[in-house]
Every structure is written in structure tokens, then in C-alpha cells.
Phi, psi and omega in degrees: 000336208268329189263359139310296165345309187262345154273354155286334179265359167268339175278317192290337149293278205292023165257308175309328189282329164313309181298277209325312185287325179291265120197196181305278288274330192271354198301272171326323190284323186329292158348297228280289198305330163286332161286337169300311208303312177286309157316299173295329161282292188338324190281307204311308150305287208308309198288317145000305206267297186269040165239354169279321189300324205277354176284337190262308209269330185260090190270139225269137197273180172274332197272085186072004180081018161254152206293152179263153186279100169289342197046067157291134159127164178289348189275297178278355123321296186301261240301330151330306198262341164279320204282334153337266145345319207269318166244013095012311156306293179294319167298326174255022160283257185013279199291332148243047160267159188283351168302305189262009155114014146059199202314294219281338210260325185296319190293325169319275193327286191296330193300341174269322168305323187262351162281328179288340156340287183312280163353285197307328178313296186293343172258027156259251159026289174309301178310307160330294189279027177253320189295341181060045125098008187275144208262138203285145160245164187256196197272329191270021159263000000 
């Protein structure tokens, strides 16, 4: 890191001294160019930084090499467990009207929102063990 630093206070030296050498009239392009310099490493790290998190969070399939969706993470559990909930509610007016078999038909309904549930839970579970239990890593490590 010290030695990103220091090629940001050596570029940001050698832009002052230009202006010295320029004068102001030259001022703004100065900036202007230091700040394009800076503004590009910066994207450069952010992209850095996140194409290491998605190696952690998507680990890259055998198939042409995309990376595949594990629906890992906590975020696609909650979404799982609202979008249940969520239909859950009409399927079971539906499922228990006496028309669509009453008592037997609510027993139908839910035992299939918590098995798809389940599933989903337990190949989350598997996906853990195929990474050996490793944990995403962060910026404070």
C-alpha cells in the first residue's frame, strides 16, 4: 500500500511542479489530468477488489467458463423465504377452499413451500462443504 502512496504523492508532486513551470493559465488541464490519473486507479482497485469478492462468492463452473449462480449468501436465503411467504399467502386461500380439498389441500400446499425451502437450505449447506467452509473475505483482513 505505502507504495501506492507514493506513486500518488509522486505524481501529484511532479503535477505541481508543472504548474510552476506552466504557470496558472495551465492550471485546470493540470488538475484535470490529475484527477483522470486518479480516478483510474481508483476504478481499477474497485474492480480488483470486486472481481476478488465474486471468485469468493460464485466459484466458476466447468461449463464454457461462467461463472455459475450457487445462490449463496444470505441474500438469496431472505428472498427465498419472503417469496414463500409471499405466495404462500394466495396458495393457501386457494389450497384451502373446500372446493380445492380443504384441510388436505393447506397440507399439500405447505408441505411443498417448506420442502422447496428445505432443499434450498441443504444445497447451501453442500456449497459450504464443496468451498471448505471458507468465509468471503473482507477489506479488515
Amino acid at each position: 500500500m505505502d507504495t501506492r502512496q507514493d506513486e500518488l504523492r509522486r505524481d501529484l508532486d511532479a503535477t505541481l511542479q508543472a504548474r510552476k513551470e506552466l504557470g496558472k493559465e495551465y492550471e485546470d488541464a493540470l488538475v484535470d489530468s490529475f484527477m483522470k490519473r486518479l480516478d483510474d486507479r481508483l476504478d481499477a482497485r474497485v474492480e480488483r477488489s470486486v472481481a476478488e469478492r465474486m471468485d469468493d462468492y460464485e466459484p466458476r463452473s466447468q461449463h464454457r467458463g461462467h461463472p455459475r449462480r450457487s445462490g449463496s449468501g444470505k441474500r438469496s436465503n431472505t428472498g427465498l423465504a419472503v417469496t414463500s411467504l409471499v405466495l404462500g399467502i394466495p396458495l393457501t386461500a386457494i389450497a384451502g377452499s373446500p372446493d380445492s380439498g380443504g384441510f388436505a389441500g393447506l397440507v399439500v400446499c405447505w408441505a411443498g413451500i417448506v420442502g422447496v425451502n428445505l432443499a434450498a437450505a441443504l444445497g447451501e449447506l453442500r456449497n459450504r462443504g464443496n468451498r471448505g467452509g471458507r468465509s468471503p473475505r473482507s477489506d479488515w483482513d
